[in-house]
N, C-alpha and C positions, 0 to 999 in steps of 0.2 A: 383094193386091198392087195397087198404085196406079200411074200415072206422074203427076211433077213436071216443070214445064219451070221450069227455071232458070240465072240467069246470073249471071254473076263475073268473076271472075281469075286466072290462074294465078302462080306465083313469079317471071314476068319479067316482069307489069303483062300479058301478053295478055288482051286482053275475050276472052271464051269463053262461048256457052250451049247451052245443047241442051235433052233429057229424058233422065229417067232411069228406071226403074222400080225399086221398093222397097218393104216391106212398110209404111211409112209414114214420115211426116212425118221426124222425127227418122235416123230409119234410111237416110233418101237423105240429109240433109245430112251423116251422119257419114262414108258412102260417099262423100260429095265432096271431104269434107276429107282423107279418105286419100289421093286424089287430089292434093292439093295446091291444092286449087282456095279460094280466099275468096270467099265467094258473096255478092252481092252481095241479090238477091233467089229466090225458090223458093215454088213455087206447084205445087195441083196438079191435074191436066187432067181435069175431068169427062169422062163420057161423053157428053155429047152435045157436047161442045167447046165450053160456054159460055167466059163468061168467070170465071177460076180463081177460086178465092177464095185469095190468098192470105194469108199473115199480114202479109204490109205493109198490105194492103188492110185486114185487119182491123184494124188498128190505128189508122186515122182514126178522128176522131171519139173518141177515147179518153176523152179529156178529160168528154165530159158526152153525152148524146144530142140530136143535135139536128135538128129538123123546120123547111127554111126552105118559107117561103110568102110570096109575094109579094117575093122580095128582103130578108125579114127573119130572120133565125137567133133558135131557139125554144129554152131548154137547161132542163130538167127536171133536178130532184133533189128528194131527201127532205129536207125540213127546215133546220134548224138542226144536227140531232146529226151531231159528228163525233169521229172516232178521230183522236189526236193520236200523234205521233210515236212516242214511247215503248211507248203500247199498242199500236200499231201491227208493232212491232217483237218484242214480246211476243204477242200474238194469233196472228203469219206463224207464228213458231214451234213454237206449241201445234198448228195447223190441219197442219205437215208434219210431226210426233211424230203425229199421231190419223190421216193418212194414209198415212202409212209402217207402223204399225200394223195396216191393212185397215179402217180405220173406213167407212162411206160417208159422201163428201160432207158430206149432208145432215144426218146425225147427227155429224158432226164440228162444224159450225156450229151446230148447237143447244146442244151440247157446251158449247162455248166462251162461245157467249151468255150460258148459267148462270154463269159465272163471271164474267162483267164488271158493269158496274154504268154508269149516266147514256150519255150518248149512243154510247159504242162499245158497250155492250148496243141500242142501238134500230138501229143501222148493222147489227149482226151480224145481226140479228133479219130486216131488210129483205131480205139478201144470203138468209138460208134460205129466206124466202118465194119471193123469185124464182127460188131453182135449185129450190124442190118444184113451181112453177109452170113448169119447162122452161127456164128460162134457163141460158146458161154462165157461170160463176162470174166470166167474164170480163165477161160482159156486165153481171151484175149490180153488179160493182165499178165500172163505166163510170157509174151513175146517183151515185156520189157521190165527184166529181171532186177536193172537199175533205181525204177521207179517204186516197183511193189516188193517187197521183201517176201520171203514163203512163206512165213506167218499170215500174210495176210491175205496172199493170194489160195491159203491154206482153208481160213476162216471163208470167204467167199463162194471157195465150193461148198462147203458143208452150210451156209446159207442160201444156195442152190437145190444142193440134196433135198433139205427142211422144208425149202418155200418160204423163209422167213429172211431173207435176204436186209429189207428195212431194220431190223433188229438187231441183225448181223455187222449191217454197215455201223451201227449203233455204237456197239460194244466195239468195234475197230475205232472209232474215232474217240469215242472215250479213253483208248487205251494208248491211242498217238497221243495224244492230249496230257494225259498223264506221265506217260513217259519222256516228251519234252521238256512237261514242266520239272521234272527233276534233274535232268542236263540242265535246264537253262538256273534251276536254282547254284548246283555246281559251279556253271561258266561265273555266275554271276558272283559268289563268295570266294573265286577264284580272279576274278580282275585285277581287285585294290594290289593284292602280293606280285602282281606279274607285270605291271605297272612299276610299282618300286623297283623290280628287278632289271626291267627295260630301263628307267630313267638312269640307276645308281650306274649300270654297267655303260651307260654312255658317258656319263662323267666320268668313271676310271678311266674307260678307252680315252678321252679327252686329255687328262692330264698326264696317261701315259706315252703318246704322241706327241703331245704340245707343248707340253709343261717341263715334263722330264730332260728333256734334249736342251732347255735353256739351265737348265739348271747344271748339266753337265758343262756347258760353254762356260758356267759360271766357276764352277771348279776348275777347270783347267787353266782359266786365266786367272785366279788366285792361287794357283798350286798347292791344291790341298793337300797334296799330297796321299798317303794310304787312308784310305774310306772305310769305313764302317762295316761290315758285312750285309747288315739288312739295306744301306744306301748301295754296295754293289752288287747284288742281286735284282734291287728296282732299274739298277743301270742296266744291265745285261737283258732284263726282262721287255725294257723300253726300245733297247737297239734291237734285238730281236722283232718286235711288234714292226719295230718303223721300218727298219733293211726285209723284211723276213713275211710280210704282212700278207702276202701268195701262200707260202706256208702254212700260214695257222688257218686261213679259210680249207687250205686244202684239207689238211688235219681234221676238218668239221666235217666237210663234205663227204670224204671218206668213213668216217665215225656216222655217220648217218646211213651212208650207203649198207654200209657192213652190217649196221643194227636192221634194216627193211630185209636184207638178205637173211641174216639168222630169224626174224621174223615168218620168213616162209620155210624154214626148215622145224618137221614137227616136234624133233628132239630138242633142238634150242627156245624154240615160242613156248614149249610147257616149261622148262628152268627158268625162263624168262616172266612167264606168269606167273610161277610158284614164289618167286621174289616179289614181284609189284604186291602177292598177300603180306610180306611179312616186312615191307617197309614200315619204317614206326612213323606214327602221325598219318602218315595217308593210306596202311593197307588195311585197316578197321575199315574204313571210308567205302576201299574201292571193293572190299569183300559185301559188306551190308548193300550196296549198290546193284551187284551183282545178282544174291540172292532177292532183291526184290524185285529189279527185273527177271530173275526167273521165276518166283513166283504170280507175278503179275502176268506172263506170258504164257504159261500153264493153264493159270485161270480161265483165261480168256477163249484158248481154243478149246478145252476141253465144255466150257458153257455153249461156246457155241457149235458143237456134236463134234470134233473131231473126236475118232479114236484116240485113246491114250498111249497108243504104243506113238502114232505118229505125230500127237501134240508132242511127245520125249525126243524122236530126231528133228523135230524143227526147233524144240527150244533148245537141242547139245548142236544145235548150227548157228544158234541167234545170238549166246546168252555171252559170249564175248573173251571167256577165258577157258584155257587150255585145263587145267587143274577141274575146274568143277565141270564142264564139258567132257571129260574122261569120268569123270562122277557118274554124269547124266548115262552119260555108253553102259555104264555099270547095271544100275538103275533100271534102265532096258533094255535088258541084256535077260535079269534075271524076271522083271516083269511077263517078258515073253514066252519066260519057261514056266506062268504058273505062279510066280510067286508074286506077293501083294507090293506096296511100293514105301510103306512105310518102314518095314526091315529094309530092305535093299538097301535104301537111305541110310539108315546109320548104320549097316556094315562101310562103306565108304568112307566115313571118316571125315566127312567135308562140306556135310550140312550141316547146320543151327541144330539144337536141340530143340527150340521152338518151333522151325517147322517141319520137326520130324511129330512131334508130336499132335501138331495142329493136321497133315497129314493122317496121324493114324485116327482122330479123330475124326475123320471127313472119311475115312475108306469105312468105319464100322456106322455111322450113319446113312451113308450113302449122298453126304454133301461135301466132297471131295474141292468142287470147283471155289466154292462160299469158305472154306478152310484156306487156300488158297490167296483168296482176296485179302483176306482178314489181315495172314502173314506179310501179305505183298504193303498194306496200307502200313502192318504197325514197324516192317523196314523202312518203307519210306520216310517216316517219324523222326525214325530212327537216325538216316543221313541227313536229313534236315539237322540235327542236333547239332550230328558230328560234323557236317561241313560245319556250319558256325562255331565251332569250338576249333575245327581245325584254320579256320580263317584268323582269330582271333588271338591263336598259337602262332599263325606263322608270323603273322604283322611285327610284332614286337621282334622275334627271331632272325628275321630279314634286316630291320632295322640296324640291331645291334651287330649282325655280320656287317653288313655296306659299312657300317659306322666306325668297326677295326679295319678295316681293306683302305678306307680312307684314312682313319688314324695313321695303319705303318706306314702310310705315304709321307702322309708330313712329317713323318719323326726320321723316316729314312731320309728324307730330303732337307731338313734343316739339323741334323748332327751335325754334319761337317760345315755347314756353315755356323753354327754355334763355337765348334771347338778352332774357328777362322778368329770370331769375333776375338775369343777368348786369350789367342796366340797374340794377336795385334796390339787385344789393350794390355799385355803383360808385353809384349817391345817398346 
């Protein structure tokens, strides 16, 4: 038996904390949630009444280990080798099949090693050394901040805390799983348009390099004399590309540089997210996207015990955009002062009304994380729809642009030979 002091909320926003005694970690927060209570934080009280360790506490520093000295922060990791998304997502769920099994730990992770290959064989390799050396799997996932995202190195400890780790690793692969799969439905309704767009911009570049330049030979040894404007514009636009062709890359390169640079300043990346919402045709998309990976990511740690102040900084570090990331700050901000989370939410101005609502129905039952789910499943629905309608929008849209960019070519480049023909057969 243990005592935990922890605080929350109850179903009418009252701040509420005390202790509790319980056989462990998991075991008092489930006892709270019968209660009705949404905890906000839970920790638990040593005997000498240090100070708790709790799992929000544990979960700084998540990111990488770091040792400051002198006013400068020091971050240590292994290498170069990292585990990439996919094996990642594959790995979680080999490691809660060999632990749900009764494997130990350590031999689960050797296990697993054997079957991988280049850098997620040397990542796994690291992680078994460190837990045969006393480390928690948590912490040894902490040294390679590349590989495990805090989310998940987040969920780990609190399947530590629990002792429910198999379950834990569970619901992490479930949720890699899921989240891929709606990138990869994306990439995929996103190919056919980027395809068109690669082929059609190679034929322009083609005839504006190749084609263009004979076509001027051609006029000048027929002396066409004054050209048409849309034909001396493709002229100018053609010499330009062919004498000049250092330039327009440079022009790219720089426009790229410039956008990664305002990208790391925090006043340009939020005007810059605020925009990608209100693009037409794609910012429906990339908003419903967003709110379901925050809702899916919510769900997830808060099921698997993190505190809820800390499941809110890991998901306003995860969820990708500046605008509702400042939301989320909001959000827990007032969370921490006592208030519940389903006002906070829509004083901001930047959640759904669906799942503000589906929120407050999860804080006055006390199934806050299944409220969560619910929203997360009927977004994702949701961009499944719209990527398909937005694929099905662009197709034709693309089409008919390439198909005028080629049209004013031909018509810029056979005027003046029309009004050639037309001079000749009237001499």
């Amino acid at each position: 038996m243990g005592t935990f002091k922890y605080s929350g909320f109850d179903a009418r926003g009252k701040n509420i904390s005390g202790t509790i005694e319980s056989a462990g970690l998991q075991a008092a927060i489930a006892d709270l949630k019968e209660r009705g209570l949404t905890l906000s934080d839970i920790s638990e009280m040593s005997a000498r009444k240090q100070a708790p360790a709790s799992v929000k506490a544990a979960s700084d520093g998540v990111a990488a280990k770091k040792v400051k000295k002198g006013g400068i922060s020091l971050s240590f990791s292994f290498g170069g080798a990292v585990i990439k998304g996919k094996s990642l997502s594959i790995i979680t769920r080999q490691l809660a099949t060999l632990l749900s099994s009764g494997l130990a730990l350590l031999r689960a992770l050797r296990t697993i090693r054997d079957q991988q290959k280049g850098g997620a064989a040397t990542v796994v390799e690291n992680l078994a050394t460190e837990v045969e050396q006393g480390a928690l799997l948590s912490q040894a996932m902490a040294k390679h901040p590349k590989s495990f995202p805090r989310v998940y190195i987040a969920m780990v400890r609190a399947g530590e805390s629990s002792g429910s780790m198999d379950s834990v690793l569970n619901r992490l692969a479930e949720f890699a799983e899921k989240d891929a799969r709606l990138r990869g439905k994306i990439k995929a309704a996103m190919a056919y348009p980027t395809v068109i767009v690669i082929v059609a911009t190679g034929i322009v570049a083609f005839i504006m390099l190749k084609i263009v330049p004979v076509f001027v030979t051609i006029f000048k040894d027929f002396e066409a004399g004054s050209l048409p404007p849309p034909t001396r514009f493709l002229i100018f636009l053609s010499g330009f590309l062919t004498t000049r062709l250092w330039l327009f890359i440079l022009i790219v390169v720089v426009t790229v540089i410039v956008y990664r640079i305002l990208l790391r300043i925090p006043t340009t990346k939020y005007m810059i997210d605020a925009v990608k919402l209100k693009i037409p045709l794609a910012g429906p998309v990339i908003y419903k996207t967003i709110i379901a990976r925050f809702s899916r990511t919510l769900a997830t740690l808060i099921t698997s015990g993190v505190p809820i102040l800390t499941a809110f900084e890991i998901v306003q570090e995860t969820v990708g955009n500046q605008v509702v990331s400042k939301a989320i700050g909001k959000v827990h901000d007032e969370v921490k002062e006592g208030a519940g989370v389903s006002n906070p939410m829509a004083r901001t101005a930047v959640f759904p009304p669906m799942l503000i609502n589906m929120v407050a129905v999860g804080e006055e039952t006390g199934t806050l994380d299944a409220m969560l789910d619910k929203v997360a499943d009927a977004y994702e629905d949701e961009v499944d729809r719209a990527v398909e309608a937005l694929s099905s929008m662009i197709e034709p849209i693309l089409i008919v642009f390439m198909g005028g960019v080629v049209g004013f070519i031909v018509i810029a480049l056979f005027m003046p030979l029309i009004k050639l023909a037309m001079s000749m057969s009237g001499g």
